[in-house]
C-alpha positions as CSV (number, residue, x, y, z in Angstrom):
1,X,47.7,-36.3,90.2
2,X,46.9,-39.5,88.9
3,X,45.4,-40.8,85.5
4,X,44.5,-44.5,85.2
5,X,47.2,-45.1,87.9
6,X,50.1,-43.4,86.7
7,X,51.6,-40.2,88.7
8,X,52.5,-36.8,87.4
9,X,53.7,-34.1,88.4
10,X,51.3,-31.3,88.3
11,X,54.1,-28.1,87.0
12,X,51.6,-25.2,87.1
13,X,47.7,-24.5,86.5
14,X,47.3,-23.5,83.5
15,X,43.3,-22.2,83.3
16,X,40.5,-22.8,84.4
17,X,37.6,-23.3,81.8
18,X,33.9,-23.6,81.4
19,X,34.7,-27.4,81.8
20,X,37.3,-28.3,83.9
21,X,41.2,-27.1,85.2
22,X,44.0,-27.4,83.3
23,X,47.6,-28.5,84.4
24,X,50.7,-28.7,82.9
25,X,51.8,-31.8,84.2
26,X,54.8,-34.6,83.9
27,X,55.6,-38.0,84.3
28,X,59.3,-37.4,84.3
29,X,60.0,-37.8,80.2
30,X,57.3,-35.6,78.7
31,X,55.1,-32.8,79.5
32,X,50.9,-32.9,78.8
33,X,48.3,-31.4,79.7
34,X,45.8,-32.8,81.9
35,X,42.4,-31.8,82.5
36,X,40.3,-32.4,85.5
37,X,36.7,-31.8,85.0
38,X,34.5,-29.7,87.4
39,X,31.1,-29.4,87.9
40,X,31.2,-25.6,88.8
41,X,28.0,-23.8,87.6
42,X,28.2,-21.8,84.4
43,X,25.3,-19.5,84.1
44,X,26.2,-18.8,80.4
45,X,27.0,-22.4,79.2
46,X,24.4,-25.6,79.6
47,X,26.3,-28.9,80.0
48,X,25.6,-32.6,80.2
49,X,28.0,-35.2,80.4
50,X,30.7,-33.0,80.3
51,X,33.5,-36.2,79.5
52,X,31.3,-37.2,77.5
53,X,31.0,-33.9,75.5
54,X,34.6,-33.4,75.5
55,X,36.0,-36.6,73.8
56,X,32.6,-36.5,71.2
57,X,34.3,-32.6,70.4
58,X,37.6,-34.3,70.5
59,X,36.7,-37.3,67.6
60,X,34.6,-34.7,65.5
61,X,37.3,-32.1,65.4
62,X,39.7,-34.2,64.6
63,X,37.7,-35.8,61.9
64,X,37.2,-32.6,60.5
65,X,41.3,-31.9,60.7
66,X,41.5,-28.8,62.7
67,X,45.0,-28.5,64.4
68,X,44.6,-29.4,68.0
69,X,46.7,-31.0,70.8
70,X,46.8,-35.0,70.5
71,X,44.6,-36.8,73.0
72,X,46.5,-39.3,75.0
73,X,44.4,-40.8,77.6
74,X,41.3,-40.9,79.5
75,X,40.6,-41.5,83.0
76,X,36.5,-42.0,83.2
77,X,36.8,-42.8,87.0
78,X,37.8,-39.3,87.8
79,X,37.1,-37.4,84.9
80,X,40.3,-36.4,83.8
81,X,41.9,-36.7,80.2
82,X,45.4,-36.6,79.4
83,X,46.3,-34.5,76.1
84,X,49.6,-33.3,74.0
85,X,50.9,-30.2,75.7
86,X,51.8,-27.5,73.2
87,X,54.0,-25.3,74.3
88,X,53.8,-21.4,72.7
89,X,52.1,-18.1,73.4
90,X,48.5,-17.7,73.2
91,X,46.2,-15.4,70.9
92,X,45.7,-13.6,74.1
93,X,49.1,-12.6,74.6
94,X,50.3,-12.5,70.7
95,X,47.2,-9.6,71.0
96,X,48.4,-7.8,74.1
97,X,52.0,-7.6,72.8
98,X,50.9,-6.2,69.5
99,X,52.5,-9.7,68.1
100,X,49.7,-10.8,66.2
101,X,50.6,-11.8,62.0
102,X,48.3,-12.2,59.1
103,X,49.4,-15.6,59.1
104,X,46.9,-16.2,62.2
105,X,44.1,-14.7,61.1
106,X,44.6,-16.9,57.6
107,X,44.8,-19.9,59.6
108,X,41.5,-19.0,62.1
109,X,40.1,-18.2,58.4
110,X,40.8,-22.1,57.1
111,X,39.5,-23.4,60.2
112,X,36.4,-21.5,60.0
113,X,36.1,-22.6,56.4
114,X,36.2,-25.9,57.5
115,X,34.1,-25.6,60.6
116,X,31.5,-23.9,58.6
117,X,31.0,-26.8,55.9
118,X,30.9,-28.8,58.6
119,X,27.8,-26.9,60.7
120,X,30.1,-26.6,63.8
121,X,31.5,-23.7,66.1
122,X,34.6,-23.8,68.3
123,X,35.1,-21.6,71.0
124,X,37.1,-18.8,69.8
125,X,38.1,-17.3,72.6
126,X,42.1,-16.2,72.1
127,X,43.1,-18.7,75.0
128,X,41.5,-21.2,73.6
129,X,44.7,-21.0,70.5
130,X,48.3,-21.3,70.8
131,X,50.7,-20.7,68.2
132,X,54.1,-22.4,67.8
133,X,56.7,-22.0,64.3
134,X,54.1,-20.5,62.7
135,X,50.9,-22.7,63.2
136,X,47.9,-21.7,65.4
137,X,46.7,-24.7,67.3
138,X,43.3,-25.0,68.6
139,X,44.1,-26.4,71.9
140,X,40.5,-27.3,72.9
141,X,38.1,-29.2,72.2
142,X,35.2,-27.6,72.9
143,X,32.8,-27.6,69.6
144,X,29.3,-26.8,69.1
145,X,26.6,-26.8,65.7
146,X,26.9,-23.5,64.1
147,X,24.7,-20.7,64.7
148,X,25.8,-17.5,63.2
149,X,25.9,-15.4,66.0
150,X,28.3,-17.5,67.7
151,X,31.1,-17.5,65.1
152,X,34.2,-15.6,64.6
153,X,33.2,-12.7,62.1
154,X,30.6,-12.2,65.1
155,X,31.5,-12.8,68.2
156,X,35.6,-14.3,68.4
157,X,37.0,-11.4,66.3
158,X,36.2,-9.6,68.9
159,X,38.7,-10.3,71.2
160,X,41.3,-11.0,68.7
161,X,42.2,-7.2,68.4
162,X,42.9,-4.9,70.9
163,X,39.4,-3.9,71.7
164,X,37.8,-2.7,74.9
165,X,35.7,-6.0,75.5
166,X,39.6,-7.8,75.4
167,X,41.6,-5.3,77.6
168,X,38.6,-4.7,80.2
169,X,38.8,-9.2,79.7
170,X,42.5,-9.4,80.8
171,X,42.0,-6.7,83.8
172,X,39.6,-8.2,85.2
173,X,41.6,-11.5,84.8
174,X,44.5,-10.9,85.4
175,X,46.7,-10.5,82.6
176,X,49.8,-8.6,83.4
177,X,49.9,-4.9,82.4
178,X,53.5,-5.6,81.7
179,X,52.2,-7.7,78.2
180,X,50.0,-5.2,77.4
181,X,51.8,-3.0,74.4
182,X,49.5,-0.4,75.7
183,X,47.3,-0.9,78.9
184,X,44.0,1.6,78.5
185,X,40.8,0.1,79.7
């Protein structure tokens, strides 16, 4: 795959979001992420420009100093952006290994702090945050205005325990029963 040009190496799919496909990817000296925007219906989600959206998200959560991967380039031509890869475990599988510490449910605290005083959501989703040494990284940049029912004490906390909305989540995506501390759905 190409952005503005210049090859890389696309090393494995990483997900596949509301938005777009994500690729771990390489130019032969680092490893990023880069995201190719689809226009795939989402029956749960509205979009408009969805470029657009993302690198508005980008600037106001960085503004804002939430912890997110670095945004490195963008390719308007075919909608694809270039971003800091950052390498670590997920919520999602901290959760199904049983591997989740207080120190990551501070931190989602802080951000929603700041978020909040801010009158802005993320998407907290537990793939949606990776942690490495210690630090949970949002690692997109999807953000929204707040609205209560879409925050974490009301809807993310939800699938950052082992509840049945997660495990029934990662069977029906997936996940292998072989992170699962214990599999019951």
């Amino acid at each position: 795959m190409t952005v503005n040009g210049k090859e890389y190496e696309v090393l494995k799919l990483l997900g596949k979001g509301k938005g777009g496909y994500s690729y771990l990817v390489s130019d032969g000296s680092r490893r990023a992420v880069l995201k190719q925007i689809h226009h795939e219906p989402c029956d749960y989600y509205q979009f408009g420009d969805k470029l657009a959206s993302e690198l508005g998200d980008y600037h106001r959560l960085k503004a804002v100093g939430i912890r997110m991967p670095e945004l490195y380039e963008v390719d308007s031509g075919q909608e694809r952006i270039l971003k800091e890869y950052i390498e670590g475990d997920t919520v999602m599988e901290l959760v199904l290994r049983d591997e989740m510490r207080p120190a990551y449910f501070d931190q989602i605290r802080e951000m929603c702090r700041v978020l909040y005083a801010n009158g802005l959501n993320i998407d907290y989703f537990p793939t949606n945050f990776v942690a490495r040494e210690g630090l949970l990284y949002y690692i997109d940049y999807e953000c929204n205005g707040y609205m209560e029912q879409w925050n974490f004490e009301n809807w993310g906390i939800t699938y950052w325990h082992k509840t049945p909305e997660l495990l029934a989540y990662a069977k029906d995506h997936g996940f292998s029963p072989l992170l699962f501390s214990e599999f019951r759905v």
